[in-house]
C-alpha positions in Angstrom: -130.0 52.3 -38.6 -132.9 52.1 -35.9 -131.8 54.9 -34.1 -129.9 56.9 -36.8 -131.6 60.6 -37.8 -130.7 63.3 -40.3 -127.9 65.9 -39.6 -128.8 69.6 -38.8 -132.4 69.2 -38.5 -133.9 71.9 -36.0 -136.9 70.6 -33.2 -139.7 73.1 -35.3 -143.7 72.0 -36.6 -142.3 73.6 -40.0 -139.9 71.3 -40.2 -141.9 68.4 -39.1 -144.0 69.4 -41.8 -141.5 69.3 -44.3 -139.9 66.0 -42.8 -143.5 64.2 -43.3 -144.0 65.1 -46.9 -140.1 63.9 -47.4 -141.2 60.7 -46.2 -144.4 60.2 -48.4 -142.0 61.0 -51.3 -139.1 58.9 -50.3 -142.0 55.9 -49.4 -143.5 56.5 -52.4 -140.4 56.5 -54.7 -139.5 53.3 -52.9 -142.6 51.6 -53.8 -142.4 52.7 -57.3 -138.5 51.6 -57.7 -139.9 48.1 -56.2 -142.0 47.8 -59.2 -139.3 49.0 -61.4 -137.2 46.5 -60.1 -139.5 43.4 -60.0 -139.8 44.2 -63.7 -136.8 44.3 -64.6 -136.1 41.1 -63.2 -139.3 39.4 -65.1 -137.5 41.0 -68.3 -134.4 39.3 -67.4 -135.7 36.3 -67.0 -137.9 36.1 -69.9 -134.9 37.5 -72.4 -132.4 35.1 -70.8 -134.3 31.6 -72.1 -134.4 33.2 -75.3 -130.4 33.3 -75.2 -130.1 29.7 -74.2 -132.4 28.9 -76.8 -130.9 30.7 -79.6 -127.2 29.6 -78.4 -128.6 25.9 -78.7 -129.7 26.4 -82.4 -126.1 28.2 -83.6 -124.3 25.2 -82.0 -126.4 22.7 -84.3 -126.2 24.6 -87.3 -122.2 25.5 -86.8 -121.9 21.9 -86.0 -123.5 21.0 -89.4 -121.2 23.7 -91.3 -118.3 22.2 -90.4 -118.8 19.0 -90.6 -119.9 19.4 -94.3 -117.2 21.9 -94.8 -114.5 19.2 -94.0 -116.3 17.2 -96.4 -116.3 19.8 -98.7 -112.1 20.3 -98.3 -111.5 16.5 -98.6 -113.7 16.7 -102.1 -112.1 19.8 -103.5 -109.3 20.5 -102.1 -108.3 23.4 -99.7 -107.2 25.8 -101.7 -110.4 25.6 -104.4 -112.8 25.9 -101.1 -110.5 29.3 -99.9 -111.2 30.3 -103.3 -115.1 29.7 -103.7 -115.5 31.5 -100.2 -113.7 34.4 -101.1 -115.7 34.9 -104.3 -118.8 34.9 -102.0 -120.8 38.3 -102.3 -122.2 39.6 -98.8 -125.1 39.5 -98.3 -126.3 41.2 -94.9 -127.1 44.8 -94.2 -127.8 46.0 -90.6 -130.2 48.8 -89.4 -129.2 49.7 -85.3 -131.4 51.5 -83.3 -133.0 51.5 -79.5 -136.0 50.9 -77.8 -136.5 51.8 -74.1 -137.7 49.2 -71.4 -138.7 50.5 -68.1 -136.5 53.5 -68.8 -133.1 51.2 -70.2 -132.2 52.3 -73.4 -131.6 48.9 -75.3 -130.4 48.0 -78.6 -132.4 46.8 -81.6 -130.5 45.3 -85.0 -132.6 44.7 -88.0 -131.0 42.5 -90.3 -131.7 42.2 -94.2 -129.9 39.4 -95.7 -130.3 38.4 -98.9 -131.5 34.9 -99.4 -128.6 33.1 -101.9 -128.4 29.7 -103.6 -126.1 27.8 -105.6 -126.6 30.5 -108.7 -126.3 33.8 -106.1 -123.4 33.0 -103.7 -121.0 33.8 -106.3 -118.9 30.9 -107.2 -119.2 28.4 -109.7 -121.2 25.5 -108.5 -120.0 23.2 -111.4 -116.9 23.1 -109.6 -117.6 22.8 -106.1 -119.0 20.4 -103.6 -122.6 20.0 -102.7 -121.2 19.8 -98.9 -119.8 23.1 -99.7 -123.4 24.5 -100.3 -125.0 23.2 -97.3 -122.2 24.7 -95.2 -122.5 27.9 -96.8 -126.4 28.1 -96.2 -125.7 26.6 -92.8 -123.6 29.5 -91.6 -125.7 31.9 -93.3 -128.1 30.9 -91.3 -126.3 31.2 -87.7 -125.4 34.4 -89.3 -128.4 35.4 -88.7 -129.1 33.9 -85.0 -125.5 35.2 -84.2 -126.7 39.1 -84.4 -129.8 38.2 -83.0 -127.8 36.9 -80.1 -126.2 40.1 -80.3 -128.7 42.4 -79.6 -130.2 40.1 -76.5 -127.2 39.5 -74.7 -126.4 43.4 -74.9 -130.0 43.7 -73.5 -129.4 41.0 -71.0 -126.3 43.3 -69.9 -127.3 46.8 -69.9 -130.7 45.1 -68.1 -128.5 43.5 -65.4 -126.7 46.7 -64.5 -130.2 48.9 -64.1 -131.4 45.7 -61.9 -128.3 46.1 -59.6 -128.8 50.1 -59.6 -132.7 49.7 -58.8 -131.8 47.2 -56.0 -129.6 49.1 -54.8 -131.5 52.4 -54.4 -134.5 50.5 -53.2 -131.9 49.3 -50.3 -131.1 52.3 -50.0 -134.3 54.0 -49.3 -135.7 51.0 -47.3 -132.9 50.7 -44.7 -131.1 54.0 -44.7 -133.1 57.4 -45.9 -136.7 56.3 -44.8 -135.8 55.1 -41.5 -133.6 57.9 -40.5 -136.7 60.6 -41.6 -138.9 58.7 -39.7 -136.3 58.4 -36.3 -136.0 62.4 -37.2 -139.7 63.0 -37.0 -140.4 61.2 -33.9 -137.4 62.4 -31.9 -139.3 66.4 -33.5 -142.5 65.0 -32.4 -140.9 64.0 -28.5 -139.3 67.5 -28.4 -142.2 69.8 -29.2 -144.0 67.6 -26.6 -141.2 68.1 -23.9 -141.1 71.8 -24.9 -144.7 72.1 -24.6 -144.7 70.6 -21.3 -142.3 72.8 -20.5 -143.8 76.1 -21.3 -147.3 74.8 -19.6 -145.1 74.5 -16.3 -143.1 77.7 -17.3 -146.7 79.4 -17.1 -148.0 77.3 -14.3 -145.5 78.8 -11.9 -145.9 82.6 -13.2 -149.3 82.4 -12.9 -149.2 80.8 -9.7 -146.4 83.7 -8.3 -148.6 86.8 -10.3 -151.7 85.4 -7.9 -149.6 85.4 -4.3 -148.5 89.0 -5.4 -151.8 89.8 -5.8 -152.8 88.3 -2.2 
């Protein structure tokens, strides 16, 4: 790219002119899009430990549901533990909307879920397992992490892409469209000062023929 200049460009101070403000812009954009882009990343980064760390705590819980809820099927049965968890009311209610960071329109879920018990889940706990209660709070519980992790990892995507677009418009501008404005206005700059050079000689030599006529 060192040497590499912008198509159709005519040798005039006018368009040097506008060539140099083109530059300030496209330098300027570049240094903003930097920041955009270091950002971002921080963002990344900083959203990304929260998804390991809510991952972690759905694996314990959902570990701890099913161990109880095979507890649960050896008590009571299979059939009398399909029946308690389809008499289970639900219990969550969602809200979506959005929330914009560093220009990335990314997701935000509220979720209202009704704390149950025994009493509130809807079965009859005189005939079911205690293991069957602590499973059923357990995944109640990841539940709740798991549309949490929801919403971050969609975050973590849609953050991603915008990091790869930034880098690459920052590319870009740094190694393609600022160096070629720059190569344009020097090679304007070197013509104007041959064809300046030029006309001096030009009017060097008539001057210097209108004074023999005159001798």
């Amino acid at each position: 790219m060192a040497n590499e200049q912008l198509d159709g460009v005519n040798p005039t101070r006018m368009e040097l002119l506008d060539l140099k403000d083109r530059a300030k812009l496209a330098q300027k954009g570049h240094s903003l899009l930097k920041e955009k882009r270091d950002a971002l990343i921080k963002e990344f980064f900083e959203i990304l430990e929260r998804v390991q760390g809510s991952r972690d705590e759905v694996e314990k819980k959902l570990e701890i549901a099913y161990a109880e809820l095979n507890k649960a099927q050896v008590d009571m049965g299979d059939m009398a533990v399909k029946r308690a968890a389809l008499s289970v009311r639900e219990s969550v209610e969602l809200d979506i909307s959005s929330r914009s960071i560093m220009g990335v329109s990314v997701p935000v879920v509220k979720s209202v879920a009704k704390e149950n018990n025994v009493l509130t889940r809807g079965y009859g706990f005189s005939e079911t397992s205690v293991n069957l209660d602590i499973a059923a709070k357990e995944f109640e519980e990841c539940i709740k992490i798991i549309i949490e992790l929801g919403e971050i990892e969609k975050t973590i995507i849609l953050l991603a892409s915008e990091v790869e677009a930034t880098k690459r418009r920052v590319n870009a501008l740094e190694h393609v469209v600022i160096p070629r404005i720059l190569n344009t206005v020097k090679f304007i700059e070197m013509r104007l000062e041959e064809m300046e050079r030029e006309s001096f000689v030009r009017l060097k030599v008539i001057k210097k023929s209108m004074e023999a006529k005159e001798e």
